[in-house]
C-alpha positions as CSV (number, residue, x, y, z in Angstrom):
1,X,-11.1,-16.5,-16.7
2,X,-8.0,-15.9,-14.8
3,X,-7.5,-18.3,-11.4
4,X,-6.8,-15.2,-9.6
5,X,-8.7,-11.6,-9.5
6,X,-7.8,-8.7,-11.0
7,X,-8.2,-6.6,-8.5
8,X,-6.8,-7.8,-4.6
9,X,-8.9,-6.5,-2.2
10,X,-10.4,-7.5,1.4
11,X,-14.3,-8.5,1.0
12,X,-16.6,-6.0,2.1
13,X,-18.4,-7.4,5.5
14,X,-21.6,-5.9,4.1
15,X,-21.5,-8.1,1.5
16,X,-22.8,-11.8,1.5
17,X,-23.1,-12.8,-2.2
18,X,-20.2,-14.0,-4.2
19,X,-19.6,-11.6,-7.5
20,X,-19.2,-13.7,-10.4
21,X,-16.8,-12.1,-12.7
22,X,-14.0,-11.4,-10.1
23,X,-12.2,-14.5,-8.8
24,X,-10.7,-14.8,-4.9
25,X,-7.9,-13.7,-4.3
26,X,-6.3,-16.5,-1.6
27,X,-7.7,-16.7,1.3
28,X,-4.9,-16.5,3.5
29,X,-4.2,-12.7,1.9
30,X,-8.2,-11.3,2.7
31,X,-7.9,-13.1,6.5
32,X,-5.1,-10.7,7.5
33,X,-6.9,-7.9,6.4
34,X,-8.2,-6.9,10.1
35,X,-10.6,-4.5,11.0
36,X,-9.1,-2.0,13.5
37,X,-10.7,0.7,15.8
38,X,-10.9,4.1,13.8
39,X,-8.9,6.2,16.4
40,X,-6.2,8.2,14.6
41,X,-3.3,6.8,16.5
42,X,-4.5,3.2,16.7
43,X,-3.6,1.5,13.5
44,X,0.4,2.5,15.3
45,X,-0.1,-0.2,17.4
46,X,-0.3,-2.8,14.7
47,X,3.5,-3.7,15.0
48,X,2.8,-5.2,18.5
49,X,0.3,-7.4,17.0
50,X,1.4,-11.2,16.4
51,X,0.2,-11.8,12.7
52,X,2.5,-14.9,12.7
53,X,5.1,-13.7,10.4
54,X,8.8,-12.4,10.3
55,X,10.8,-8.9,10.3
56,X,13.3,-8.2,8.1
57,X,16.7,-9.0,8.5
58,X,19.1,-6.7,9.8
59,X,21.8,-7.4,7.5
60,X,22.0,-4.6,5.0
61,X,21.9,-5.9,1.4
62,X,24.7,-5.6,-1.3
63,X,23.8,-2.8,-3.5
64,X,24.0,-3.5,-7.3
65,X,26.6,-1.5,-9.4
66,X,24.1,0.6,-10.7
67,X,24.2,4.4,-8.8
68,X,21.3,3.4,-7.2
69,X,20.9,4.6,-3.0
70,X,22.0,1.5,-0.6
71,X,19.2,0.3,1.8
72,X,18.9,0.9,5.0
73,X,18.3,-1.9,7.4
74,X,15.2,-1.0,9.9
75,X,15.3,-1.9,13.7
76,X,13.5,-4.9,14.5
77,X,10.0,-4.3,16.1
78,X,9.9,-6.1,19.5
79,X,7.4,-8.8,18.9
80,X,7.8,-9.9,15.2
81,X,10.1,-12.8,14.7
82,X,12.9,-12.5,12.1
83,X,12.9,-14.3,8.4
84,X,14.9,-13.8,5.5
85,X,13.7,-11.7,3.0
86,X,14.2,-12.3,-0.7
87,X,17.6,-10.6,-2.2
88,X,16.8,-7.5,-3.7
89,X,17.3,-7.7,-7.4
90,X,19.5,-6.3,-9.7
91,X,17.7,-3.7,-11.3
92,X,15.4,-1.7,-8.7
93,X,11.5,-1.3,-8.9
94,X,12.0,2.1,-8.9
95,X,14.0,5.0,-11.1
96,X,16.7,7.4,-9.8
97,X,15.2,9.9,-7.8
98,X,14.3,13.4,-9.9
99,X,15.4,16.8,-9.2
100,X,11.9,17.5,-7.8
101,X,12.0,14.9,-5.1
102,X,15.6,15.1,-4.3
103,X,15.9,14.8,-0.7
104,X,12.0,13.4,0.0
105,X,10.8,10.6,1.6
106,X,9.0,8.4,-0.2
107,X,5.8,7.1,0.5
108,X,4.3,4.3,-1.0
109,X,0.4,4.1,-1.2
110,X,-2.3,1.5,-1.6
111,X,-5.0,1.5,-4.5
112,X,-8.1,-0.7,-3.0
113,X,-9.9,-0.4,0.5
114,X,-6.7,2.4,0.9
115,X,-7.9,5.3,-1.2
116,X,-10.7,3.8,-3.4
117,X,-13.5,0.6,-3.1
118,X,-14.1,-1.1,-6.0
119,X,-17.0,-3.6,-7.2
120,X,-18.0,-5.5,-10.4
121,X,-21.6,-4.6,-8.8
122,X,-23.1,-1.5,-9.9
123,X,-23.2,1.3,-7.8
124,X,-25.7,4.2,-8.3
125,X,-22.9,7.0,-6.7
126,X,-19.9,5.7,-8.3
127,X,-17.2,8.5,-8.6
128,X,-16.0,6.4,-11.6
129,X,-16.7,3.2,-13.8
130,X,-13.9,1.6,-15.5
131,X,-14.5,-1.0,-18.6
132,X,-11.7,-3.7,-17.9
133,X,-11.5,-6.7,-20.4
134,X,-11.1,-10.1,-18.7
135,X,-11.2,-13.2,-21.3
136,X,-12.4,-11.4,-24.2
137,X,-15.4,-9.6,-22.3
138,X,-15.6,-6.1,-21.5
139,X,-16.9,-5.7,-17.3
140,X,-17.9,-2.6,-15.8
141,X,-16.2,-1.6,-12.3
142,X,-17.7,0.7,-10.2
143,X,-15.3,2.8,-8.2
144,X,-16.1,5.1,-5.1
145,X,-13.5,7.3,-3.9
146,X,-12.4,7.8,-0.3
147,X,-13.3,10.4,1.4
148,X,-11.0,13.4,1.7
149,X,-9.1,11.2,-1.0
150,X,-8.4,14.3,-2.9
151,X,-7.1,16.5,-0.2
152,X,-5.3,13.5,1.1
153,X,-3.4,13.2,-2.5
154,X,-2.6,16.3,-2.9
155,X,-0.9,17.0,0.8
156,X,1.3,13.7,-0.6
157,X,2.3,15.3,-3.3
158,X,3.5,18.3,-1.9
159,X,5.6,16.5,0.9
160,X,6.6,13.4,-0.4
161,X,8.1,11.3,-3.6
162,X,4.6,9.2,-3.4
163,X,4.4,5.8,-5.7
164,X,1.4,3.9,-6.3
165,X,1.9,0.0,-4.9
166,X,-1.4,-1.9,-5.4
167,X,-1.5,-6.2,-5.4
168,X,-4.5,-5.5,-8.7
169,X,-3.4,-5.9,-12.0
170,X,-2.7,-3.1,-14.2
171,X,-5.3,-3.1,-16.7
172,X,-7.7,-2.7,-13.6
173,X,-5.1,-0.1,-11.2
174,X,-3.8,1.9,-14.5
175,X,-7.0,3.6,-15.6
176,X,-8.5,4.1,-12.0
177,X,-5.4,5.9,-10.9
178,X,-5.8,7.6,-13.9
179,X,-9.3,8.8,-12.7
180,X,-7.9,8.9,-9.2
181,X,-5.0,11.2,-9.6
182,X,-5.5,14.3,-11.1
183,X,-2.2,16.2,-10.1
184,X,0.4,13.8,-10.7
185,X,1.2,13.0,-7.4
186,X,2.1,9.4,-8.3
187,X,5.5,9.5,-10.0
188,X,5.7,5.8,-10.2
189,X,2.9,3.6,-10.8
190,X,3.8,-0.5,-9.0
191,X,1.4,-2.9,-9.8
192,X,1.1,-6.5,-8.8
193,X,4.1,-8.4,-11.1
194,X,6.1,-5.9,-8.5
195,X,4.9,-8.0,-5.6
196,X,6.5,-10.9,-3.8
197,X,4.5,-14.0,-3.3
198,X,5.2,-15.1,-0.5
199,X,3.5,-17.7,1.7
200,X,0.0,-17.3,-0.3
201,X,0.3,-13.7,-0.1
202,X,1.6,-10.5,-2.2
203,X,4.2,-9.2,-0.5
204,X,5.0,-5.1,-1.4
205,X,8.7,-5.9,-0.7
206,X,10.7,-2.2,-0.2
207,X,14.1,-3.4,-0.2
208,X,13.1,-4.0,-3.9
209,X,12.4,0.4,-4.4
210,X,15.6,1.5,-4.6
211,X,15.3,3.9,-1.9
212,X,16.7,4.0,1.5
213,X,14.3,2.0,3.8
214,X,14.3,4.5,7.2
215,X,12.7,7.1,4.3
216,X,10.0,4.5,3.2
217,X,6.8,4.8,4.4
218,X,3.8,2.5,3.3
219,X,0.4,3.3,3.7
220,X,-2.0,0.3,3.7
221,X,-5.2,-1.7,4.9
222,X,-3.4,-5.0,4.5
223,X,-0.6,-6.2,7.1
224,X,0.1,-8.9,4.3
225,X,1.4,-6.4,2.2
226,X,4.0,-5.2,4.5
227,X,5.0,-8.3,6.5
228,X,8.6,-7.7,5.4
229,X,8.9,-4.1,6.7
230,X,6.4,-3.8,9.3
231,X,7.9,-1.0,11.1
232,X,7.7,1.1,7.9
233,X,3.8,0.8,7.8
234,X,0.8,3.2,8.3
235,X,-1.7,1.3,8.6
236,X,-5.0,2.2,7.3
237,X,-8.8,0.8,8.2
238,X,-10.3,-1.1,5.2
239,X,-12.7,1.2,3.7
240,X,-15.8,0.2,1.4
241,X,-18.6,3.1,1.6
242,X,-18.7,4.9,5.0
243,X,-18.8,8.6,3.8
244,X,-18.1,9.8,6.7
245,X,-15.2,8.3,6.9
246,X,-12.4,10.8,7.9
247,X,-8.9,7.9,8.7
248,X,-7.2,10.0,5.4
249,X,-7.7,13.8,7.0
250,X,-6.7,13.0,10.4
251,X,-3.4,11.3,8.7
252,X,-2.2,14.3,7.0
253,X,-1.1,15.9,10.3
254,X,1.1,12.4,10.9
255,X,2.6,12.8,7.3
256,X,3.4,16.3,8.1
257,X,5.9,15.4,10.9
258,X,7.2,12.1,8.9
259,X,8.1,14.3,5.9
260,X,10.5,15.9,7.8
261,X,12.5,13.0,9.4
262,X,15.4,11.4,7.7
263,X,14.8,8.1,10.2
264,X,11.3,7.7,10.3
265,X,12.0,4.9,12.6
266,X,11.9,7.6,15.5
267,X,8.6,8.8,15.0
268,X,6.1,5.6,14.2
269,X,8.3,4.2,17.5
270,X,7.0,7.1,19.4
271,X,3.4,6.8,17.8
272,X,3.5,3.1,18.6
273,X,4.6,4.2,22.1
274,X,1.8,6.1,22.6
């Protein structure tokens, strides 16, 4: 089997027994996967948390020769400390922008804990269950969905050019978002040979999109993933199988006002702020 899972997600606290057929993911990933309160405005204040890692540089990068959009360069957040981030590459993660989403923000979205919880152990209410090979075996996973996942998807669609970005590998991510996404809201599907690693971690890295970072938003349960761009982040509490759960309907009022800006710098400032 594979040293590393196919699927990267936080372990559920619930949970005290080791499944067999998924490896760990490293360590240092699942420990900065916090738990946070689940008041609608609180995950904001996660950019005034100290997870001892850097912000991006404020030197915008060289843009390839390829008609591809220059990055922006985000402010610095106050109390993150300032690394270099990897040079973007020469072909972008991402294609040219279509007709349709012309003029959108983009939003970038999380598969596991985000909008689905997944688990090699069976689950008698599973929305889906996904046969994934792994070393010549076939493996059931069980897959619940979010709730208000649906409503939450759709909303996305509507407002944003919305890309899947998940740390799991494909053969796992693929069919669930197949499953998962009934309207074709993702237009891009990023899985984890898209990632950084960096420092132990996979790094979602959105200088690497091809879009203009102050009209990036990610939307995500892991700071890890965003440690690059943290003052582009949503932040989202890890989810397993609380149905009453309601962090994805009290968001779509939040995405409403950000799909209007063209700096949403502004707005998660003034969120933070409050």
């Amino acid at each position: 089997m594979d040293s590393t899972s196919i699927i990267t997600q936080v372990a559920n606290p619930k949970d005290e027994e080791i499944i067999t057929c998924q490896e760990k993911v490293p360590h240092s990933n699942g420990s900065l996967k916090k738990h946070r309160s689940r008041s609608i405005f609180s995950p904001f204040f996660c950019c005034f948390r100290n997870y001892n890692v850097e912000a991006p540089s404020t030197k915008t990068p060289t843009p390839p020769p390829a008609a591809a959009q220059e990055n922006g360069s985000p402010p610095k957040c106050e109390q993150v400390q300032v690394i270099s981030i990897p040079s973007s590459p020469a072909k972008f993660l991402l294609p040219e922008v279509t007709r349709d989403d012309y003029g959108k923000n983009c939003v970038v979205i999380d598969l596991d804990e985000t909008l689905v919880h997944s688990s090699f152990k069976p689950i008698n209410n599973a929305d889906f269950i996904v046969p994934v090979e792994i070393d010549g075996t076939v493996h059931q996973v069980y897959v619940l969905k979010r709730p208000h996942v649906d409503e939450f998807l759709q909303k996305m669609g509507e407002l944003f050019e919305c890309v899947l970005f998940t740390a799991s590998l494909a053969k796992y991510a693929d069919p669930v978002a197949d499953l998962l996404d009934q309207w074709g809201v993702f237009r891009a599907r990023l899985f984890r040979e898209s990632c950084v690693f960096h420092r132990g971690n996979y790094v979602k890295d959105l200088s690497r999109l091809g879009r203009e970072l102050s009209r990036v938003i990610i939307v995500d349960n892991s700071p890890a993933s965003y440690i690059f761009h943290p003052e582009n982040a949503v932040p989202v509490q890890s989810w397993f199988d609380d149905m009453s759960d309601t962090e994805l309907l009290d968001l779509i009022p939040v995405f409403e006002g950000l799909s209007t800006e063209s700096d949403i710098y502004t707005m998660l400032q003034n969120l933070r702020a409050r």
